[in-house]
C-alpha positions as CSV (number, residue, x, y, z in Angstrom):
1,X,69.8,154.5,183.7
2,X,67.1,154.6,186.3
3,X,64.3,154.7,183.5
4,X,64.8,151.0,182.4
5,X,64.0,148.9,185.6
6,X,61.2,151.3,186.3
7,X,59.8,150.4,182.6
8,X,60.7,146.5,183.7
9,X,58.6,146.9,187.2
10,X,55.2,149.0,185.4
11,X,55.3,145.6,182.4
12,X,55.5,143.0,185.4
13,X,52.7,144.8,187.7
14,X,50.8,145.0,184.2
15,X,51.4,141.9,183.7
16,X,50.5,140.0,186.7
17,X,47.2,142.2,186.8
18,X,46.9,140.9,183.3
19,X,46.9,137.4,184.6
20,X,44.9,137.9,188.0
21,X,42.2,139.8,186.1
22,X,41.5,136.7,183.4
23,X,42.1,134.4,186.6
24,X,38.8,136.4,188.1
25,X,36.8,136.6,184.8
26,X,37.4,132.6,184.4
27,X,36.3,132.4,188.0
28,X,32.9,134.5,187.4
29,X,32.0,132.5,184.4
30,X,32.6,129.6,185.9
31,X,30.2,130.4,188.6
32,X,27.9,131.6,186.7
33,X,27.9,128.0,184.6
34,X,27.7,126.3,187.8
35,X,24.6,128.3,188.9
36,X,23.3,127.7,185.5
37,X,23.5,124.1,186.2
38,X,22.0,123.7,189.4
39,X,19.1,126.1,189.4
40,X,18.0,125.5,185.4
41,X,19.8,122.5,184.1
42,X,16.9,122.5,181.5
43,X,17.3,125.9,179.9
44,X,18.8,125.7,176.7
45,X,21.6,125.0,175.5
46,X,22.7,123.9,179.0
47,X,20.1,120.5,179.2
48,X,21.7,119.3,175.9
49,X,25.4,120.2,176.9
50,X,24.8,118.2,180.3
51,X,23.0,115.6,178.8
52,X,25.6,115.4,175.9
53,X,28.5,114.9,179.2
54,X,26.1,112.2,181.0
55,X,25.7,110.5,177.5
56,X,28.9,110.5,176.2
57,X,31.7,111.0,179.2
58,X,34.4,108.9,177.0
59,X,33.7,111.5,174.2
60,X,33.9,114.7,175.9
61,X,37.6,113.1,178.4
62,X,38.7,112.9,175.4
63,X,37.8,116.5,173.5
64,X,39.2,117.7,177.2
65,X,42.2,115.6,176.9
66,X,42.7,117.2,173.5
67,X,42.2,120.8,175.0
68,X,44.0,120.1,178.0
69,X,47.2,118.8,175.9
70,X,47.2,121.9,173.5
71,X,47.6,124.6,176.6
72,X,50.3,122.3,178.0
73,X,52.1,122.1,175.0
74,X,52.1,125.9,173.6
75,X,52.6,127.0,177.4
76,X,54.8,124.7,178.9
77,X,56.9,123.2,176.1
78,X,56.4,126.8,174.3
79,X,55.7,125.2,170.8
80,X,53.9,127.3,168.8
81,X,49.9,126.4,168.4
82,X,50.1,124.9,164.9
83,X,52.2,122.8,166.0
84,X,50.4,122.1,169.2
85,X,47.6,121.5,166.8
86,X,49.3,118.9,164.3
87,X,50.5,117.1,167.5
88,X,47.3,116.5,168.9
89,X,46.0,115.6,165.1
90,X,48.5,112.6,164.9
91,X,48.1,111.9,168.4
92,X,44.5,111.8,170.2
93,X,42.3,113.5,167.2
94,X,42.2,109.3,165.3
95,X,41.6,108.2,169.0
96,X,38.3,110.4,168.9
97,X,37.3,109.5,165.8
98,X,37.6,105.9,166.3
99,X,35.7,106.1,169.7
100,X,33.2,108.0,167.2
101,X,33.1,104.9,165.5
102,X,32.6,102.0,167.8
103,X,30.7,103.9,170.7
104,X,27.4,103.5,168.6
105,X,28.1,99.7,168.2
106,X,29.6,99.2,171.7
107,X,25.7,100.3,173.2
108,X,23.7,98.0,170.9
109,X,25.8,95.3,171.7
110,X,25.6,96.2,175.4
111,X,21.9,96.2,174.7
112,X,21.8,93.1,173.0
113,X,23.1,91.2,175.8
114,X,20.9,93.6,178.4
115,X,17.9,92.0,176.6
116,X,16.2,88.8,176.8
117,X,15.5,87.2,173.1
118,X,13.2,84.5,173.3
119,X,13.4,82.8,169.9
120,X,10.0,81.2,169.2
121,X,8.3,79.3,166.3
122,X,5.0,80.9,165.5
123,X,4.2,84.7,165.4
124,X,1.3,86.0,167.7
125,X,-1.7,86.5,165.9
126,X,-3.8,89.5,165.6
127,X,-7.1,90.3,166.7
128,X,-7.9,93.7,165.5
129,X,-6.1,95.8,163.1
130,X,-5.3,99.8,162.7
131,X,-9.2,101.3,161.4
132,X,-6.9,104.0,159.3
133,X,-3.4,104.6,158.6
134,X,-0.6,107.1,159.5
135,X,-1.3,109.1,156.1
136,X,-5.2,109.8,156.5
137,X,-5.1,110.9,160.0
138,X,-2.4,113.4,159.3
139,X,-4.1,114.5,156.2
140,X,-7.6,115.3,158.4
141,X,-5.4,116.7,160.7
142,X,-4.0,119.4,158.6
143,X,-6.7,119.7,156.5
144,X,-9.5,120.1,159.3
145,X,-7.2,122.5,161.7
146,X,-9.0,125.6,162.8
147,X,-6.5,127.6,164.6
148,X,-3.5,129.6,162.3
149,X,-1.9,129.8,165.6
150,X,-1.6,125.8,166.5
151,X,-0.3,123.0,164.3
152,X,-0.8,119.1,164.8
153,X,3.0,117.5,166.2
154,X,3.8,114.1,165.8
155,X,1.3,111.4,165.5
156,X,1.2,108.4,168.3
157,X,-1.0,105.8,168.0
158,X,-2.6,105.3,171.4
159,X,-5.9,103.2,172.9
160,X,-7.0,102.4,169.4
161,X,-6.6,106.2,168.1
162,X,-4.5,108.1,166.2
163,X,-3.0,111.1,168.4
164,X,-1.1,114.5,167.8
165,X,-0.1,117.3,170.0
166,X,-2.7,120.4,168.9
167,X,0.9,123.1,169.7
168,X,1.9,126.4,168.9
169,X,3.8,126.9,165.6
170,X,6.0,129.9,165.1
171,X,8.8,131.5,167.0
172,X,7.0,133.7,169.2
173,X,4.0,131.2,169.8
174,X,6.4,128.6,170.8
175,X,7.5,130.7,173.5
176,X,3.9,131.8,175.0
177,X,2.0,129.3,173.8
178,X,1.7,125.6,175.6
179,X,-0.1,122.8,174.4
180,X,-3.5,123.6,173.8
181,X,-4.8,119.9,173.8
182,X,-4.3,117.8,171.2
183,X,-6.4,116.0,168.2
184,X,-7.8,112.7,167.7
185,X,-8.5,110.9,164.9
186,X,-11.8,108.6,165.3
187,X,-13.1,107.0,162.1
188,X,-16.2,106.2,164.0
189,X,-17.4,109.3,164.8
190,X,-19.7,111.3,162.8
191,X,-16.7,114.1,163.1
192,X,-13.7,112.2,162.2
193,X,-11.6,115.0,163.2
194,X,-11.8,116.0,167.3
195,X,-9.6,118.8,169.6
196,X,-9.7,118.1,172.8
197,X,-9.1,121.2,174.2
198,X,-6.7,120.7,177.7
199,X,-4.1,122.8,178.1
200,X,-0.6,121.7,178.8
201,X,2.5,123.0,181.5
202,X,4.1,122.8,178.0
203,X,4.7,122.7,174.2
204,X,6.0,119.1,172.7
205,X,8.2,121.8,170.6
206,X,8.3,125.0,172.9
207,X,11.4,127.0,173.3
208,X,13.4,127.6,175.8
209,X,11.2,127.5,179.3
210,X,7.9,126.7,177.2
211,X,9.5,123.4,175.7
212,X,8.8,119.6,177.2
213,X,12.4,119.3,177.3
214,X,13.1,122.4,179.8
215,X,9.7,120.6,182.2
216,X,11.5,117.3,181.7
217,X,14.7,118.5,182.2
218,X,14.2,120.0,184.9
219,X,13.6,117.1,186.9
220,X,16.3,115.7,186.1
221,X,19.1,116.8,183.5
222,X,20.3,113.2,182.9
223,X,17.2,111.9,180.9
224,X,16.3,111.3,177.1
225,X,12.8,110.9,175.2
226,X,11.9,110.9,172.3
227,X,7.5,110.8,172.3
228,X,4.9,112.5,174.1
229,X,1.8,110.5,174.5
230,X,-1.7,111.8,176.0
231,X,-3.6,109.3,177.9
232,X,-6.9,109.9,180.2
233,X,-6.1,110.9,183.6
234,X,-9.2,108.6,185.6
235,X,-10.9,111.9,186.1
236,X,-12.4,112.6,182.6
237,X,-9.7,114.7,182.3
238,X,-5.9,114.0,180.0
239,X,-2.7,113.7,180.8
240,X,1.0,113.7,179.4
241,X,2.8,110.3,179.6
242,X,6.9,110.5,178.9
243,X,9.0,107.5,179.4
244,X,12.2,108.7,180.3
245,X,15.1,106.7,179.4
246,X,18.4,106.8,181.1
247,X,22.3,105.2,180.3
248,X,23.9,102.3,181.9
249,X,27.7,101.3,182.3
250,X,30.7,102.4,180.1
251,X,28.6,101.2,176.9
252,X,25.8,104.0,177.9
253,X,23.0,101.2,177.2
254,X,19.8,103.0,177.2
255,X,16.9,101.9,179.8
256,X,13.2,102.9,181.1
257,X,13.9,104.5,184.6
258,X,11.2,106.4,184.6
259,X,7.5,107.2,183.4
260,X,6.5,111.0,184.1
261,X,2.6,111.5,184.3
262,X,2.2,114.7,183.6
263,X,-1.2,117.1,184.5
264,X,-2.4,120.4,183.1
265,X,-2.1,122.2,186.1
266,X,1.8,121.4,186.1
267,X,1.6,119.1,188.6
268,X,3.5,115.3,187.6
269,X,3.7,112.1,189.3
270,X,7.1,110.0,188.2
271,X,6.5,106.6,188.3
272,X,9.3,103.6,188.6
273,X,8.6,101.3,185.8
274,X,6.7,98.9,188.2
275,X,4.3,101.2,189.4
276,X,3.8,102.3,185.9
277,X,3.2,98.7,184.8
278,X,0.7,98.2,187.3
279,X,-1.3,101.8,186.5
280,X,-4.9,100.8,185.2
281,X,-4.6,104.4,183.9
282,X,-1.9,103.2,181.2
283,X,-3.5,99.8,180.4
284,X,-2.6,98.8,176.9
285,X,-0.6,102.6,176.8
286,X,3.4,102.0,175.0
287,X,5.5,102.7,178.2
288,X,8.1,100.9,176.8
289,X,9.0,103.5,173.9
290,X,9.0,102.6,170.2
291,X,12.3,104.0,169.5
292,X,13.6,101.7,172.6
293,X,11.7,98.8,171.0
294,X,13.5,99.8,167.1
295,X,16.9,99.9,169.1
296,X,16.8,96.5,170.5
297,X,15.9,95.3,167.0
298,X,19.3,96.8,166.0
299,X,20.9,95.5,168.6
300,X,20.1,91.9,167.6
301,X,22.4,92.5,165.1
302,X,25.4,92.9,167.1
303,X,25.1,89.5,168.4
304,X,28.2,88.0,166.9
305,X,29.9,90.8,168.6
306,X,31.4,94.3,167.6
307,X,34.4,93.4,165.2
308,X,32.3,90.9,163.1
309,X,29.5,93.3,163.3
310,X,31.8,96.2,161.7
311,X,33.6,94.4,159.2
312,X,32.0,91.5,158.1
313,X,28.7,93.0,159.1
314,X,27.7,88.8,160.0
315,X,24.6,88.7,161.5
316,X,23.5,92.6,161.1
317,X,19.8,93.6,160.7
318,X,18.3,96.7,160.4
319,X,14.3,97.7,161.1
320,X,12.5,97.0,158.0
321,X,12.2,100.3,155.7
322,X,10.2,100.9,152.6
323,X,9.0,103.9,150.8
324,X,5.1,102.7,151.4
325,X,5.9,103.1,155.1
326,X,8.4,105.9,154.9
327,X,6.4,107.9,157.2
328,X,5.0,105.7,159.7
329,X,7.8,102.6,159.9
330,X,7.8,100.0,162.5
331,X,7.6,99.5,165.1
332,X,3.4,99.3,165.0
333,X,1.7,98.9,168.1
334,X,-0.7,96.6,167.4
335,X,-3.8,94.5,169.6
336,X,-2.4,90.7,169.5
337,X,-4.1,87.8,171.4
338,X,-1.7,88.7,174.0
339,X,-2.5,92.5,174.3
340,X,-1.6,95.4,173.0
341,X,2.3,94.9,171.7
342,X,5.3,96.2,169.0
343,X,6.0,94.7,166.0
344,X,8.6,95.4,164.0
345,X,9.6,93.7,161.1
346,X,13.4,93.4,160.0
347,X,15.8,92.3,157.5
348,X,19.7,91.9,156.6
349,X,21.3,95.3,156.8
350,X,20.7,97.1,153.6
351,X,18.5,94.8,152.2
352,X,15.2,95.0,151.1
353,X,13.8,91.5,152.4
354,X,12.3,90.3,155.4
355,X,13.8,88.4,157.6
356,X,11.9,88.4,160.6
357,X,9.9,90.6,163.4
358,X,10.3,91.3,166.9
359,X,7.5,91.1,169.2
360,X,7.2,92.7,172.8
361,X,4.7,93.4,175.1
362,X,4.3,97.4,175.0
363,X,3.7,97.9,178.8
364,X,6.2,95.2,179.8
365,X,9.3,96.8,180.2
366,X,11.9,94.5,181.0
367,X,10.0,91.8,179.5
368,X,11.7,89.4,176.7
369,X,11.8,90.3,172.7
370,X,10.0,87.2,170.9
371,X,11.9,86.8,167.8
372,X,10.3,85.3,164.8
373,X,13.2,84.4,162.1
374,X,12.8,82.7,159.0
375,X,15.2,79.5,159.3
376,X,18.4,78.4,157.2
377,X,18.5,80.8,153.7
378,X,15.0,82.1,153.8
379,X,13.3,85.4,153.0
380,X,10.7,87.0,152.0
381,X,9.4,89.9,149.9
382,X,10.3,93.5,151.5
383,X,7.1,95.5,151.8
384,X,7.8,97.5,148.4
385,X,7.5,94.5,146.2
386,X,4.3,93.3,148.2
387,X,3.0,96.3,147.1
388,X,3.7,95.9,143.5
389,X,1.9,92.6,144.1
390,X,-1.5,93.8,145.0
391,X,-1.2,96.2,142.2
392,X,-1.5,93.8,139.7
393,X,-3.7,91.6,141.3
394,X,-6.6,91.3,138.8
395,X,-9.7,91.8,141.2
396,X,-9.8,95.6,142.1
397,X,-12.4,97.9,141.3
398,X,-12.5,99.0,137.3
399,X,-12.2,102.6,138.1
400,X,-8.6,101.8,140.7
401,X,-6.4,103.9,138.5
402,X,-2.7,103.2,140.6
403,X,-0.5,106.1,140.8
404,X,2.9,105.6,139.1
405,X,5.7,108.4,139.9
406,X,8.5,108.6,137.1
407,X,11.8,109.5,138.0
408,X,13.9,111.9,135.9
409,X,14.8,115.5,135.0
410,X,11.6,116.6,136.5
411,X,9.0,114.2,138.2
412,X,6.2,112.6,136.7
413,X,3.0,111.5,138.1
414,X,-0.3,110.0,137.0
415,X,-2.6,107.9,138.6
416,X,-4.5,108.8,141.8
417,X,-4.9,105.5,144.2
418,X,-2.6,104.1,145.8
419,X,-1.3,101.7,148.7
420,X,0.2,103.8,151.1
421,X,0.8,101.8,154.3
422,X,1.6,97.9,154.8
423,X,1.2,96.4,158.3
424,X,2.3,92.9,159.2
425,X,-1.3,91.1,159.9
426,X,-0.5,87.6,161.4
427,X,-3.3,85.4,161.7
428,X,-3.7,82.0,162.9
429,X,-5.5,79.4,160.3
430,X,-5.4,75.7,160.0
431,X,-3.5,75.5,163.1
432,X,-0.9,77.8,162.3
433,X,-0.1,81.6,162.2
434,X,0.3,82.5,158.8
435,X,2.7,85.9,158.4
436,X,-0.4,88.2,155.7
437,X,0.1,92.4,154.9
438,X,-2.7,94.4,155.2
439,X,-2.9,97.1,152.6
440,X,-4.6,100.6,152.9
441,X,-5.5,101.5,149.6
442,X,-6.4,105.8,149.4
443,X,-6.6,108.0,146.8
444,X,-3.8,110.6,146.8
445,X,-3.8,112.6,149.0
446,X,-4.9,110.4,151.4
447,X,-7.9,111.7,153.5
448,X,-9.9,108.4,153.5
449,X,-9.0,105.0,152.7
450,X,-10.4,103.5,150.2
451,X,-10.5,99.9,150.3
452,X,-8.0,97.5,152.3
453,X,-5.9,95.0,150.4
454,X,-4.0,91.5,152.3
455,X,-1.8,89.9,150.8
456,X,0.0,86.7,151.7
457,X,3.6,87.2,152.7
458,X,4.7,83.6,152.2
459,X,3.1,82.7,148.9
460,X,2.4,86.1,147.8
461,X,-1.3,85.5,147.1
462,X,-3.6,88.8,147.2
463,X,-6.9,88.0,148.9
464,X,-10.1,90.0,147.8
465,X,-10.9,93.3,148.4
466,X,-12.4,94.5,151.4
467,X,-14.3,98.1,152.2
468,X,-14.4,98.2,156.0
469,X,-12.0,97.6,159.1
470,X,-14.4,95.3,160.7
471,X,-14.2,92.9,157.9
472,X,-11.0,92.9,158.0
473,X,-11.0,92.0,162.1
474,X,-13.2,89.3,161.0
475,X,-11.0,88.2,159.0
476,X,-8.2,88.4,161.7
477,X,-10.5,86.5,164.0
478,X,-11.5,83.7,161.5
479,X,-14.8,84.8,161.3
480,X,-15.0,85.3,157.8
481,X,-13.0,83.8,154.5
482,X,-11.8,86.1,151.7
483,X,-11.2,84.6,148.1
484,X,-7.7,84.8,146.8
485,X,-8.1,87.1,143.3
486,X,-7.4,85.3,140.1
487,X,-7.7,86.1,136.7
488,X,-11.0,85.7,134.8
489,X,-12.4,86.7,138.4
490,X,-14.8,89.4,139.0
491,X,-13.8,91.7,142.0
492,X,-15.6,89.9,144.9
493,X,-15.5,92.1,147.7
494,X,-18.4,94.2,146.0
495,X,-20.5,91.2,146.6
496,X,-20.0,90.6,150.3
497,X,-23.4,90.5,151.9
498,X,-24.3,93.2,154.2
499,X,-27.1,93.1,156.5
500,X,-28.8,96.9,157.3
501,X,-30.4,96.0,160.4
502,X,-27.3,94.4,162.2
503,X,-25.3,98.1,161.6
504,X,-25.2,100.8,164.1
505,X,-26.3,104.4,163.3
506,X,-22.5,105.3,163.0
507,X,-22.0,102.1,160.3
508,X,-24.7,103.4,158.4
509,X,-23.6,106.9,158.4
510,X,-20.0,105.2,157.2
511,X,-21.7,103.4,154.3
512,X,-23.7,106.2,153.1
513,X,-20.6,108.4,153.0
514,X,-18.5,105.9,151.0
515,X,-21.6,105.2,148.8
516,X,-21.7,109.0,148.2
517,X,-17.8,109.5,147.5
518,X,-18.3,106.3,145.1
519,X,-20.8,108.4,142.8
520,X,-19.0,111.6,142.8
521,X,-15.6,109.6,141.5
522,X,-17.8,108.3,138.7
């Protein structure tokens, strides 16, 4: 008789120290999460998880919600957790997924109407265009790295070069390794290929404390980026620019709020976008980001609003794709007669035409979007079929011999030339901009372009071959007239006159190298 209470009292001691002992456990991990947060919000994972919270606080009520409503029912209304769990399925589970859904389009219409789109009539002409495309300078990149323990990172076109992190590669490099410098493509130079050796306070793709995100992070938890970009410091020296991007409002738009100047002694200087603007150090430099400049393109689709936009899809564009730009699609950053500024070409949401492009100052932050649109029911060719065009133009070399890839059971591919990138090339003639593509035409893989190809967006006319980019900016300029390539023709751009004494050391160097790369394709 005495044996059963004592049995009851040892089960409830048990039990509350049962309960008071999770109650302490919950309390030290929570602690330890909180100092985790304070003192390295950039560590990984905890950078992404805060980030994810600042970025998506409807999201995350509702996954607590969800949480929070499961515990109440299984300990409160003691139903058992599947049922709990089918509850919350019918109940708040649709309610995440449809926030899932119209949170994307919620921001780019919050963006659209955060942004200033100026229609106007004419496009802004060019004045210079890209010496090389994406494709070579990778190429030379990989094929002229000297260092097992380093690999070239993404590729940013900056001050009239093509740019890539020169970073660790490997798991244990990408923790004790930082940046080592970076490499530069300049088709001027004698050596193409250049590392500029500077080390970094980070790798681009480091992990853990070695990464830009932990620096970046660091700084402030409640940021996003997506491109490194190395830009001379005014001392002969480099240094890492970052335009950090941060949300606004319930519709988490995305803005500039800050441009971080980083140094290779670890020191950084973060900039409000006005003083950045007025830097002479980032003169001509992309502070306003190109995936900032691709999303307000999409936004510009959501201008009829979010319900039209999701099911009737009136009005939606999307930034021009194509498999000739697959790797480097717009925006381009590109020298107009207004300064250095983004293109980006679009058309109807999963279409292949073009529609229009967006134009914006590159170091004007806040500054408006010029929209270019082609009025009423007209389009033009997408990129892809432009390139079929100059393909059978009738004008190129004899020995061009296009590559041709056949899709089936196994892939098939002959042929060794072809265009690999398209860039819009508007250019003002008879007093008005006309909307031309120029073509860089390389032999596969690309590690030298060939020849450059422009063709006429609006009629579709392919103008004569040309073998070097400064032809092609005197074309731009209006300094010199191509033919347009008919049948019958004989390929004229073999016959351009070109005067030895007027070239520089480097242009002759150029022109013997091609000459020589010409005789041993023959």
């Amino acid at each position: 008789m005495v044996r059963k209470p004592q049995k009851k009292l040892v089960k409830s001691y048990s039990s509350t120290l049962d309960a008071k002992g999770c109650l302490v456990i919950l309390g030290i991990l929570a602690l330890a999460l909180l100092i985790w947060a304070v003192f390295l919000p950039g560590l990984w994972p905890m950078g992404s998880i805060l980030y994810s919270i600042y970025s998506n606080p409807i999201g995350w009520l509702l996954v607590l919600l969800m949480l929070g409503g499961g515990i109440a029912l299984v300990t409160r209304l003691k139903l058992q957790a599947k049922a709990a769990i089918s509850l919350l399925a019918m109940v708040l589970f649709p309610i995440w997924i449809l926030w899932a859904i119209v949170s994307g389009p919620i921001m780019l219409q919050g963006l659209y109407e955060r942004t200033v789109y100026q229609p106007v009539t004419e496009l802004v002409p060019l004045v210079e265009s890209r010496a090389v495309s994406y494709a070579e300078a990778r190429e030379n990149f990989k094929n002229q790295n000297p260092d097992t323990r380093f690999v070239p990172g993404d590729l940013d076109y900056v001050n009239g070069h093509w740019v890539a992190e020169f970073g660790p590669v490997g798991l244990l490099n990408s923790l004790i390794y930082p940046s080592q410098g970076f490499f530069l493509y300049d088709p001027a130079g004698v050596d193409k290929v250049q590392i500029v050796r500077q080390e970094m306070p980070f790798a681009e793709n480091g992990l853990l404390w070695n990464s830009a995100e932990f620096f970046v992070r660091q700084h402030d938890p409640f940021v996003e980026f997506h491109e490194v970009l190395y830009v001379q410091d005014g001392q002969g020296g480099y240094m890492a620019m970052i335009s950090l991007l941060k949300r606004a409002g319930l519709a988490r738009v995305p803005y500039v709020a800050e441009i971080g100047l980083i140094h290779s002694d670890g020191s950084a200087e973060w900039l409000t976008p006005e003083q950045a603007e007025a830097d002479p150090r980032l003169e001509g430099v992309q502070i306003e980001p190109e995936w900032l400049a691709a999303q307000k393109t999409e936004a510009y689709g959501w201008r009829n609003g979010i319900w039209a936009g999701l099911f009737t899809r009136q009005g939606r564009v999307e930034v021009q794709r194509s498999s000739i730009n697959e790797e480097n699609s717009a925006p381009y950053h590109l020298v107009s007669t207004d300064g250095m500024m983004w293109y980006t070409p679009f058309g109807p949401l999963n279409k292949d035409s073009l529609k229009g492009i967006m134009m914006e100052a590159s170091n004007d932050i806040n500054g408006p979007v010029l929209v270019w649109e082609l009025p009423g029911d007209q389009a033009y060719q997408g990129v892809d079929a432009l390139a079929t065009e100059i393909k059978a133009a009738p004008n190129h070399p004899a020995d061009v011999n296009w590559l041709r890839v056949s899709q089936g059971e196994t892939e098939v591919r002959s042929g060794d030339t072809d265009v690999i990138e398209l860039l819009p090339a508007p250019r003002l003639e008879n007093g008005r901009v006309v909307l031309y593509f120029t073509g860089f035409v390389a032999i596969d893989p690309p590690t030298r372009t060939r020849f450059y190809v422009i063709i006429n967006a609006e009629n579709r006319d392919v103008l004569q071959d040309v073998y070097s980019v400064e032809e092609v900016n005197a074309w731009l300029r209006g300094e010199l007239t191509l033919n347009t390539q008919r049948q019958g023709q004989e390929s004229t751009a073999q016959e351009s006159q070109v005067n030895l004494e007027e070239m520089s050391d480097v242009e002759l160097l150029d022109l013997l190298e091609a000459i020589v790369e010409e005789l041993r394709q023959r």
